[in-house]
Structure formats: structure tokens, C-alpha cells
C-alpha positions as CSV (number, residue, x, y, z in Angstrom):
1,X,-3.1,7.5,-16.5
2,X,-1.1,7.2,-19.5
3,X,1.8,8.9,-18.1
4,X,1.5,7.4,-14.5
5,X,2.0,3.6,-16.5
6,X,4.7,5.4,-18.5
7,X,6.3,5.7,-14.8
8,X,5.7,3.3,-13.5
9,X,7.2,1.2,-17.0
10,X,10.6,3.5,-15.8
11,X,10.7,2.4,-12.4
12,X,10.2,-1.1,-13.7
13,X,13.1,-1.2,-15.5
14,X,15.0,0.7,-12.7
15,X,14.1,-2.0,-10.2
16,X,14.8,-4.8,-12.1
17,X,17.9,-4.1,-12.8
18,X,19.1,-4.0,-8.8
19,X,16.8,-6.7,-8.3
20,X,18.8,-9.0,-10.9
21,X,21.9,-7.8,-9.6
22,X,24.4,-10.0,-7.4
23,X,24.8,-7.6,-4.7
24,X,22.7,-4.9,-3.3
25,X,23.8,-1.9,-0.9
26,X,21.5,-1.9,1.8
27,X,21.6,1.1,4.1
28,X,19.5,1.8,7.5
29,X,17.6,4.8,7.8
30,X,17.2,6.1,11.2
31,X,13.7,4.1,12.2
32,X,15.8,0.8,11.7
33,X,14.2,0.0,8.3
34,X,16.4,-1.0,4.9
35,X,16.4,1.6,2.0
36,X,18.5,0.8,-1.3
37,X,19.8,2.7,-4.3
38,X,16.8,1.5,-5.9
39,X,14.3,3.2,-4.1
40,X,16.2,6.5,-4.4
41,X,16.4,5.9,-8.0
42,X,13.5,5.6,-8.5
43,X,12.1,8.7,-7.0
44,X,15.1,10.5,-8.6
45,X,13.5,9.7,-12.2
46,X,10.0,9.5,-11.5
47,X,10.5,13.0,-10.2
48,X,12.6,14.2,-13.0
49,X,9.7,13.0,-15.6
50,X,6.9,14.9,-14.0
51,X,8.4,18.1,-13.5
52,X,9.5,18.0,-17.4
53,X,6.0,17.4,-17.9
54,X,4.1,19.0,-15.3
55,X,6.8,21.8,-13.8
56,X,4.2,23.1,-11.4
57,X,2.9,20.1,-9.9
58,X,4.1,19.0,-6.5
59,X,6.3,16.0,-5.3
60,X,6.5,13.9,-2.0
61,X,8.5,10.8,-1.9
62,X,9.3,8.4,1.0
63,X,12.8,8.9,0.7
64,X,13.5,12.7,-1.4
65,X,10.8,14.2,1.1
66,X,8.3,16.8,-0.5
67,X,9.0,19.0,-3.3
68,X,7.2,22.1,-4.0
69,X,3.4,22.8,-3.1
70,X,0.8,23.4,-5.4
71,X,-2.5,22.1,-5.9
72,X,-1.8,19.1,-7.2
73,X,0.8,17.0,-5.9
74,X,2.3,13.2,-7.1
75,X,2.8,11.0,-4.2
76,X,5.3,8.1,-4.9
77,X,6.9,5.1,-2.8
78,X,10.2,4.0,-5.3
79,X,9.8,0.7,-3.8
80,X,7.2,-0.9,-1.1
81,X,8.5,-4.0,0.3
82,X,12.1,-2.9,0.2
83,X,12.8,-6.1,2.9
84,X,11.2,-8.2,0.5
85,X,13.3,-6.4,-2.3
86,X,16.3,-7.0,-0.4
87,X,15.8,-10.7,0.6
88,X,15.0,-11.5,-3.6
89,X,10.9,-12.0,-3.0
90,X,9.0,-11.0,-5.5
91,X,6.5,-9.4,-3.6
92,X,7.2,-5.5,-3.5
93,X,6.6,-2.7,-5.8
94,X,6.2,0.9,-6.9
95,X,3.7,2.6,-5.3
96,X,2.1,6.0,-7.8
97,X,-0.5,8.3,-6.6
98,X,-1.9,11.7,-8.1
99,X,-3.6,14.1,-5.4
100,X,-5.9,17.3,-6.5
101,X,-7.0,19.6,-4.0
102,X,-6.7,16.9,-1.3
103,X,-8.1,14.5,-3.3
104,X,-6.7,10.9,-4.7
105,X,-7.6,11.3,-8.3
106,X,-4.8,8.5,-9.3
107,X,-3.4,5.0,-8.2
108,X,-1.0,2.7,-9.3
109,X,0.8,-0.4,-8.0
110,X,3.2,-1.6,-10.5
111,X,5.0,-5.1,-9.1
112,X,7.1,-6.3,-12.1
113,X,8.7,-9.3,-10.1
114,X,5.3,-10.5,-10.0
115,X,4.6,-9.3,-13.7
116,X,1.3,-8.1,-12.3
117,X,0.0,-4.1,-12.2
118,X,-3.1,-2.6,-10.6
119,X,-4.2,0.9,-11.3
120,X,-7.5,2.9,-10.9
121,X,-9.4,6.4,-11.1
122,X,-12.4,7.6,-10.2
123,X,-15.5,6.7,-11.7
124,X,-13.6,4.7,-14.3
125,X,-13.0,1.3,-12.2
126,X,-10.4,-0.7,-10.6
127,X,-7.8,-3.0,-13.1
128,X,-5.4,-4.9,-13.3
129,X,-3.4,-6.6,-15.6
130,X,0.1,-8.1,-16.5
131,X,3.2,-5.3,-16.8
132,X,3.9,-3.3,-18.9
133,X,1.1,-4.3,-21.2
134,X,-1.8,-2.0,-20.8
135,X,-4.1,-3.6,-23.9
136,X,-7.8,-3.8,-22.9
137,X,-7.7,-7.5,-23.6
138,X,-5.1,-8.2,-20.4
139,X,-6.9,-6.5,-18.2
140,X,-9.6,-7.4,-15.5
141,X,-12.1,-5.1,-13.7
142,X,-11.6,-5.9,-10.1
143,X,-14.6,-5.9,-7.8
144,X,-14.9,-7.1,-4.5
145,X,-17.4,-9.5,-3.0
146,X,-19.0,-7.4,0.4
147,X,-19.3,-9.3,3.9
148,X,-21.7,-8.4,6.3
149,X,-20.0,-8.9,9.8
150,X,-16.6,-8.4,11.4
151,X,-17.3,-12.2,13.0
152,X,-17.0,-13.4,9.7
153,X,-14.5,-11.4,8.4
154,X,-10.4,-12.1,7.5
155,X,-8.6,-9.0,8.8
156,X,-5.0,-8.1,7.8
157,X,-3.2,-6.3,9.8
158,X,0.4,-4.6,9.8
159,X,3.2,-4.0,11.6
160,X,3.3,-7.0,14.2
161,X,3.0,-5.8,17.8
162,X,6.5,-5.7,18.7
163,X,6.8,-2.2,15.9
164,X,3.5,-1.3,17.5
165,X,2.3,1.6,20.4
166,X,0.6,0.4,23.4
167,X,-2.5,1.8,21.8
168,X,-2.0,0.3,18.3
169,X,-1.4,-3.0,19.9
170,X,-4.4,-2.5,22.2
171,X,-6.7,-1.8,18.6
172,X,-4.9,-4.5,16.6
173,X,-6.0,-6.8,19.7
174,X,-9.9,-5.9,19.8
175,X,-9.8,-6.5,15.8
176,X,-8.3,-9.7,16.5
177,X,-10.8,-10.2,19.3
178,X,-13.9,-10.0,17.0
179,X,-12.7,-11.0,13.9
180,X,-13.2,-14.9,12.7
181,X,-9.1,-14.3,11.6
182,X,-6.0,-12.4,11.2
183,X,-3.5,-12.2,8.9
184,X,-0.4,-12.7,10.4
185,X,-2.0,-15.3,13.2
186,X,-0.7,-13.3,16.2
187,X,-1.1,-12.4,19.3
188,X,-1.8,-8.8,19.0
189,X,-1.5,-8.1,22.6
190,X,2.2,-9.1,23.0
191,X,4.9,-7.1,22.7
192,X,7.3,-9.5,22.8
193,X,9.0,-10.4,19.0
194,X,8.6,-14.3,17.4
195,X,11.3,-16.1,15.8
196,X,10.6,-16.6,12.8
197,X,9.7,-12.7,12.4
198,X,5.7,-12.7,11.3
199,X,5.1,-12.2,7.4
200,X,3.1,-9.6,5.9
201,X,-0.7,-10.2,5.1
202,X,0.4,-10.3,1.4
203,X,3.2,-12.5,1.3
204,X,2.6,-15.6,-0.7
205,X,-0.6,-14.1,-1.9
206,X,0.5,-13.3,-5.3
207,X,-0.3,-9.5,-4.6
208,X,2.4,-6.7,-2.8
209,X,0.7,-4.5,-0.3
210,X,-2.3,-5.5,2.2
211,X,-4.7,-2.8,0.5
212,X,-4.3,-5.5,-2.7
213,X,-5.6,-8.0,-1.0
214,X,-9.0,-6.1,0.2
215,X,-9.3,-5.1,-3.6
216,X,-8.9,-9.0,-4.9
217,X,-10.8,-10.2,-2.1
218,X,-7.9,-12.1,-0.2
219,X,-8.7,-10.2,3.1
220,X,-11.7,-8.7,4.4
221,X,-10.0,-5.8,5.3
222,X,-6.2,-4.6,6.5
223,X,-4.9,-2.0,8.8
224,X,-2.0,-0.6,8.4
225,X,-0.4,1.3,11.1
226,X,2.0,4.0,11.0
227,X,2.0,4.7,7.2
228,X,2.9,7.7,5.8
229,X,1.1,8.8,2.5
230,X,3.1,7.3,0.0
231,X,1.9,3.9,1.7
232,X,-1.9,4.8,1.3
233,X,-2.6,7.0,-1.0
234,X,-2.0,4.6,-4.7
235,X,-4.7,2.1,-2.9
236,X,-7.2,4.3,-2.0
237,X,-8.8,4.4,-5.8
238,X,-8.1,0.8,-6.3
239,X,-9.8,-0.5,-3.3
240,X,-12.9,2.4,-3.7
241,X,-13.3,1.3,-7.3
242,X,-13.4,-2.2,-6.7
243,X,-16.1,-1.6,-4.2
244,X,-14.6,-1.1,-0.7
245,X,-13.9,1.4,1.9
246,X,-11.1,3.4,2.8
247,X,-10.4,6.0,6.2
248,X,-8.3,6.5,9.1
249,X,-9.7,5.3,12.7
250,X,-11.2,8.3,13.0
251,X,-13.2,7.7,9.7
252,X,-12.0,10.5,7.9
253,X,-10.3,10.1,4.3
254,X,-6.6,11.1,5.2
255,X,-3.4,10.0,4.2
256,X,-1.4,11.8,7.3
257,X,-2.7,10.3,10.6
258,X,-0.5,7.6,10.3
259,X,-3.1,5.1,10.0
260,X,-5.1,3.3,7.1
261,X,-8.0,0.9,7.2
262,X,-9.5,-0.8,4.0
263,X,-12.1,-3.0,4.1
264,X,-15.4,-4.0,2.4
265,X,-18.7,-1.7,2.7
266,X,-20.5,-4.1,5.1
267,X,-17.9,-4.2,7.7
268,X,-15.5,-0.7,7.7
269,X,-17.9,0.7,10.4
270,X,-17.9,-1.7,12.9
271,X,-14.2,-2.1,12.6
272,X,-14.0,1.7,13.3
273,X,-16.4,1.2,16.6
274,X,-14.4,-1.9,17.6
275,X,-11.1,-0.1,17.2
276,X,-12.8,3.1,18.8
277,X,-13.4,0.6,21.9
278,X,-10.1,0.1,22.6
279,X,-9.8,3.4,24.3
């Protein structure tokens, strides 16, 4: 832990400095979304510290691909929320995650634009607490209040249904179907784009990624659909340790499916037999 908040300190300081900056090269990667110098910085440095550290540990990285295999492996997102980076919100962040033997044994979400950090390991709780400070006495223990039904229950879910298959849009639907609410308000069977484009669940929400808001208690739970690893894998101990749920739609604990549903206890398995009833 003391090294992932020593990273995540770096890529702080990286991102702050493009973020203050008066221009910003944006590039386009090939699936239409913006990538910066920052984000590749990032990984660049992150990766540089572990292997002086930790030479025989593995790497993957949104952008640098995966490094080496071994059996553990460092799974880092330079900067979630690059679009939010790019348009000067506050609301993105560096996304830090340890696996062993398959297993998330480390998370961090470090969002210095928001001065606000959230970290968590097994068995030792769910924090979080201003950046870079990481003094007992700033931090709160995060633990979620549990709902009982999906008719209740605040969903988040992400990307809107234009970026969506005709099977994700048909699940995102029956969620939205049984849910009391979703977060964006939208018509999840529609293909069809809005102008203005929908927000993400988080934005405005004083947190960065959807997962957040399940482990503060904003949202019931969130979906996120076609996620790679280094979207998933940093909230799986902070939403577990403050008492929720994590899994793919089929219920298993992978980061590769492309899929990732957090939400409290109470509720996780009726989303999965709600989604599962979407064909």
C-alpha cells in the first residue's frame, strides 16, 4: 500500500501538470475515444517504479498493453475520465490495482483535481481521504448502507446506448425497467444519440468512476459495460470492503468479460437474474 500511494503521489503530479497546462494534445485511438500525453506518462513512470522495485512482477496498462507475466501483476489506468481530463473537469483519475494469482489484493483511485483518494485491501477496510496525505486522522472508513430490492434501488449505468450492443442495450433496459432510477435518466432501449451527450453516473458527484459511487452510497449499484481490467479491477477492494458486491453478468469475479456490476449485498443477485432475463 505504501508504494501503490507513493504512485499514485507520481502520477498526481504527472497529471497535474497537463491538466494546468494551456493546451493539451489530444489524439484518437482507434475505438474513437481521446487519449493524451498524460495518460501515457503516466503508465511510462508508474511502470518504470515497479519494475525498479519489483523486476519480476507483471504490468498491463490501458494504453502500454501488458508487460511480462508472472504471478503477480499491477494493473493501472494513467488516467480514467480522460474526456473529462480533456474538457478541464475535475472528475477523472488514476486508477492502481495489484493482482496475485488472479486475485485483487490492491486498489487505488487517486483523483487529485478533486483532492480526494480512495484505496483498500483485503480484510483491512475501505478509505478514503484527501491526497497525498495518508495520516490516520484524514481518513474515513467507508461502508455502505445495503438495500433490499432492485424496485428501490438507484442504478448507474455506463456507456449510454448509442456505444452499446443490441444485447447490452437490451440488459441496460430490463435494469432500467425494474429499478426505481437510473443514472443517466435514459432511455436504455434507444440507439439513437441525445444532444446534449448523457453524463456519466459520477459527474457532479464529487467522486470519479461509477464503482465510487456504490462504495459512498451515491448509487445502488452501476454497470459498466465494455471495460477492460484496468477499469475494474482498483474498485473491486474498495467497493467489497465497504460492504458491497462485485461480478460480471455471469456472477463470476473477472476482470476480462468486458463487463462489471457493483452493487450492495441485498440487490447484486437480482440484478444478475434481471439482466440474465434479457436473453
Amino acid at each position: 500500500m505504501a508504494l501503490a500511494h507513493h504512485l499514485a503521489d507520481l502520477a498526481d503530479d504527472i497529471a497535474r501538470g497537463y491538466f494546468s497546462a494551456a493546451s493539451l494534445t489530444v489524439h484518437t485511438k482507434s475505438d474513437g475515444s481521446p487519449v493524451t500525453d498524460a495518460d501515457r506518462e503516466i503508465e511510462h513512470v508508474l511502470r518504470s517504479q515497479i519494475r525498479r522495485r519489483h523486476p519480476y512482477d507483471a504490468f498491463v496498462g490501458e494504453e502500454s498493453g501488458e508487460h511480462g507475466k508472472a504471478r503477480r501483476r499491477w494493473i493501472i489506468d494513467g488516467i480514467d475520465g480522460t474526456a473529462s481530463f480533456v474538457a478541464g473537469e475535475p472528475e477523472w483519475s488514476t486508477l492502481i490495482a495489484l493482482e496475485d494469482q488472479g486475485s485483487i489484493s490492491l486498489g487505488m483511485v487517486s483523483a487529485p483535481a478533486l483532492d480526494s483518494r480512495w484505496w483498500a485491501t483485503p480484510g483491512a477496510g475501505a478509505w478514503t481521504g484527501p491526497c497525498p496525505s495518508r495520516s490516520p486522522a484524514h481518513s474515513r472508513r467507508l461502508m455502505i448502507t445495503p438495500s433490499d430490492h432492485i424496485r428501490d434501488a438507484a442504478v448507474g449505468i455506463w456507456p449510454p446506448p448509442h456505444r452499446l450492443s443490441e444485447r447490452q442495450r437490451a440488459i441496460a433496459a430490463k435494469l432500467a425497467e425494474h429499478a426505481a432510477r437510473t443514472c443517466p435518466a435514459l432511455d436504455w432501449s434507444m440507439e439513437e444519440t441525445t444532444t446534449p451527450p448523457p453524463r456519466k453516473p459520477s459527474s457532479g458527484s464529487g467522486t470519479c468512476h461509477g464503482g465510487l459511487l456504490v462504495a459512498t452510497g451515491q448509487l445502488d449499484a452501476f454497470l459498466l459495460l465494455g471495460a477492460g481490467p484496468w477499469d475494474i479491477a482498483a474498485l473491486i477492494p474498495i467497493v467489497e470492503e465497504a460492504g458491497g458486491t462485485f461480478s460480471d453478468l455471469a456472477g463470476q469475479q473477472r476482470t476480462g468479460t468486458g463487463a462489471a456490476l457493483f452493487a450492495t449485498p441485498g440487490i447484486h443477485q437480482q440484478l444478475l437474474d434481471v439482466a440474465a432475463s434479457a436473453g
